[in-house]
C-alpha positions as CSV (number, residue, x, y, z in Angstrom):
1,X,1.1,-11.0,-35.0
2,X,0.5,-9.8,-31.6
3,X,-2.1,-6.8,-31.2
4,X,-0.6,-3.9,-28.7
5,X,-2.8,-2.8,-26.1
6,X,-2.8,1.0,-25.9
7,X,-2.6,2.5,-22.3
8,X,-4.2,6.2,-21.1
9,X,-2.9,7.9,-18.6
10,X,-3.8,10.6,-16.5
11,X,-1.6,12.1,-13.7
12,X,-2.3,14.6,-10.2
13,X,0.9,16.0,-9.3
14,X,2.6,18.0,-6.4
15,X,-0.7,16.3,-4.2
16,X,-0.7,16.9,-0.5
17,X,-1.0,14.0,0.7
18,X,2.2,11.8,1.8
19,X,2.7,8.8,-0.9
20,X,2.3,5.7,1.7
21,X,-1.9,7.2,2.0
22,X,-1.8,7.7,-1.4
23,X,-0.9,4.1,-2.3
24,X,-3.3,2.8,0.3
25,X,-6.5,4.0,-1.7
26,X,-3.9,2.7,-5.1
27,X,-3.7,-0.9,-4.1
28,X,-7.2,-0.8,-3.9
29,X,-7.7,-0.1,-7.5
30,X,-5.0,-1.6,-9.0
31,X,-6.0,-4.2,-11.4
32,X,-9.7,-4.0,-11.3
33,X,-12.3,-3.3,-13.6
34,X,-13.1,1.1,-14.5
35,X,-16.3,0.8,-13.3
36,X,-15.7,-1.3,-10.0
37,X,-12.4,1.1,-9.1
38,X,-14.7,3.8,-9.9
39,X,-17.3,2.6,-7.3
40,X,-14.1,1.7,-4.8
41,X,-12.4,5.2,-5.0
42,X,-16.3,7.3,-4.6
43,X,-16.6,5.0,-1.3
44,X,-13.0,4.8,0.4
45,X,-13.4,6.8,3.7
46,X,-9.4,8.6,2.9
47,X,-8.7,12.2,2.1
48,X,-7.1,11.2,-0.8
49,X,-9.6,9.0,-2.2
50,X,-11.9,12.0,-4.7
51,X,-8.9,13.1,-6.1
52,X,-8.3,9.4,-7.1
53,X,-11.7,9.4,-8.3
54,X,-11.4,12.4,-10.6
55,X,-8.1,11.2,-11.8
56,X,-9.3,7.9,-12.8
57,X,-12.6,9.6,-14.7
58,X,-9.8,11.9,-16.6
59,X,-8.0,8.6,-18.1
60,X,-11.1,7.4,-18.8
61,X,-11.8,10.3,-20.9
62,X,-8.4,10.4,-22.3
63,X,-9.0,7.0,-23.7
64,X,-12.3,8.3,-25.4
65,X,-10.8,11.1,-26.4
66,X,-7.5,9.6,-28.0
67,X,-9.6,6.6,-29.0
68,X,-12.1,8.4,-31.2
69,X,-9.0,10.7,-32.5
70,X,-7.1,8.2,-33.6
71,X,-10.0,6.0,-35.2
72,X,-9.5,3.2,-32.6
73,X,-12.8,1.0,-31.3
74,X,-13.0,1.4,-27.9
75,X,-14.7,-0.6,-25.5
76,X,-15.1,1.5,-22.1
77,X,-16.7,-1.3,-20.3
78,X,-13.6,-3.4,-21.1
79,X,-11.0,-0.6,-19.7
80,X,-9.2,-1.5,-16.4
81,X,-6.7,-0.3,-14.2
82,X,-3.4,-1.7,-15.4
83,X,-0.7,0.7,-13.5
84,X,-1.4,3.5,-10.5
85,X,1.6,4.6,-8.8
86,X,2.1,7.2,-5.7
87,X,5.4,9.1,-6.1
88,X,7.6,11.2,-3.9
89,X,6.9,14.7,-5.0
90,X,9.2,17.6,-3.4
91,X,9.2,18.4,0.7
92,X,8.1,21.5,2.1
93,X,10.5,22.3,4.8
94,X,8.6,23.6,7.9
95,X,9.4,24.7,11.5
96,X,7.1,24.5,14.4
97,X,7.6,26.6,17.4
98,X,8.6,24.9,20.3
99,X,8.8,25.7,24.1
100,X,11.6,27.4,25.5
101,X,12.2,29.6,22.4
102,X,13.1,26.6,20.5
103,X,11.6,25.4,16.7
104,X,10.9,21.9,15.5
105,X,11.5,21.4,12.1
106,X,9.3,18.8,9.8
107,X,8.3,18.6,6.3
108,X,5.4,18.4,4.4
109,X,5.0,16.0,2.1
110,X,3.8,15.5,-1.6
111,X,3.0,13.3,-4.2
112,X,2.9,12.6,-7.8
113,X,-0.2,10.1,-8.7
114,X,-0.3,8.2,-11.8
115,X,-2.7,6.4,-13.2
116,X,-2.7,4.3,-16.5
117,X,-5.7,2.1,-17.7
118,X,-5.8,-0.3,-20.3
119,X,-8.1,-2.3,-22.2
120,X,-8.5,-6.1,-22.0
121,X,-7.1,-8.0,-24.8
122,X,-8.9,-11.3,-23.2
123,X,-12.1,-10.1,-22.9
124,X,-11.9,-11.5,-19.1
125,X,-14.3,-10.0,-16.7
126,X,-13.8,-6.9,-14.7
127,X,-13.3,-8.5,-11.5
128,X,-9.9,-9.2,-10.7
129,X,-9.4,-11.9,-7.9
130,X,-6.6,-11.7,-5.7
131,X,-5.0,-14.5,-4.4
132,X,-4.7,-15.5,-0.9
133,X,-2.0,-16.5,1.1
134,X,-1.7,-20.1,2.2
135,X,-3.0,-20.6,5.6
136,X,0.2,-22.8,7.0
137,X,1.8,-19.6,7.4
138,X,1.1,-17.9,11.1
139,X,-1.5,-15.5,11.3
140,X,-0.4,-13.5,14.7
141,X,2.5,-12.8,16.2
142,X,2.0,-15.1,19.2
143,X,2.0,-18.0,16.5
144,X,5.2,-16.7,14.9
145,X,6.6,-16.5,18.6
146,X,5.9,-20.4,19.2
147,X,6.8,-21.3,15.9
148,X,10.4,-19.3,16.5
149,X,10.7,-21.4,20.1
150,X,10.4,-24.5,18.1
151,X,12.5,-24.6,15.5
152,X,15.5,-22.7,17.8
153,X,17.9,-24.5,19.1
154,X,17.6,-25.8,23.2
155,X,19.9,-23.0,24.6
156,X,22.0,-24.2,27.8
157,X,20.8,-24.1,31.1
158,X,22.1,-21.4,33.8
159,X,23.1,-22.9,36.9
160,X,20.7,-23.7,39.6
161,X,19.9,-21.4,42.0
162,X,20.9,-22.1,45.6
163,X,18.1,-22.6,48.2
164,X,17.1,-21.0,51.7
165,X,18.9,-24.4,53.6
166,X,22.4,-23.8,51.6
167,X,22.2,-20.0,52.4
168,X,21.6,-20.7,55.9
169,X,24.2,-23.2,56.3
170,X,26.9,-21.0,54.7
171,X,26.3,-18.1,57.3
172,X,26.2,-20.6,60.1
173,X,29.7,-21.9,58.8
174,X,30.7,-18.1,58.5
């Protein structure tokens, strides 16, 4: 019989911030250990990153709370971040004023944050390691370049390009 995991969620909506900075200070978190996202989130250098903070503390409370409500044994040192998610939230529609009388119009984006932690079933640590890409693949884009030349096929060559002599002797035959 297999045990369910419970998740707690806790959720920041109609943020202003646009989603794709939101999910920056996310994909930091996501997977890792409470207490090690905790410390990740207080010392991110983004705008974003104490709202993050406070909304992983509140899930963290909401798995106390619902824990000691429901009679569950918790272990808080075992909780990690299982899902966090940056959604598209509605657009403000704005205008800027323009030269010449004119208006530019751009919008103002929002988000809906969700975060969902979980605890361990495995009793695995909280570090998470992430796996690294194999290094035959190019790092840069020069290496990607000469890597492209190589495996493309040899194109056909243009025609020579006719020297001083020829040009000379054509306007002397002229």
């Amino acid at each position: 019989m297999a045990v369910e995991t419970k998740e707690y969620r806790a959720s920041a909506r109609f943020q202003h911030v646009s989603p794709q900075k939101a999910r920056l200070v996310l994909d930091l978190i996501k997977g890792r250990g409470v207490q090690q996202a905790l410390e990740t989130a207080a010392f991110t250098k983004k705008r974003i990153a104490p709202v993050i903070h406070k909304l992983l503390t509140s899930a963290v409370d909401n798995a106390k709370y619902v824990a000691g409500e429901q009679g569950v044994d918790l272990d808080v040192d075992n909780l990690y971040v299982k899902n966090a998610v940056a959604d598209d939230g509605p657009r403000m529609k704005r205008i800027r004023p323009a030269p010449m009388g004119r208006a530019y119009r751009y919008q103002r984006r929002l988000t809906h944050i969700t975060l969902s932690v979980a605890e361990r079933s495995d009793g695995k640590s909280n570090l998470v390691t992430r796996v690294e890409e194999p290094e035959a693949a190019p790092a840069s884009k020069a290496a990607k370049k000469t890597a492209a030349k190589k495996s493309a096929p040899a194109a056909k060559k243009s025609a020579p390009k006719k020297t001083a002599a020829k040009k000379t002797a054509k306007k002397k035959a002229e």
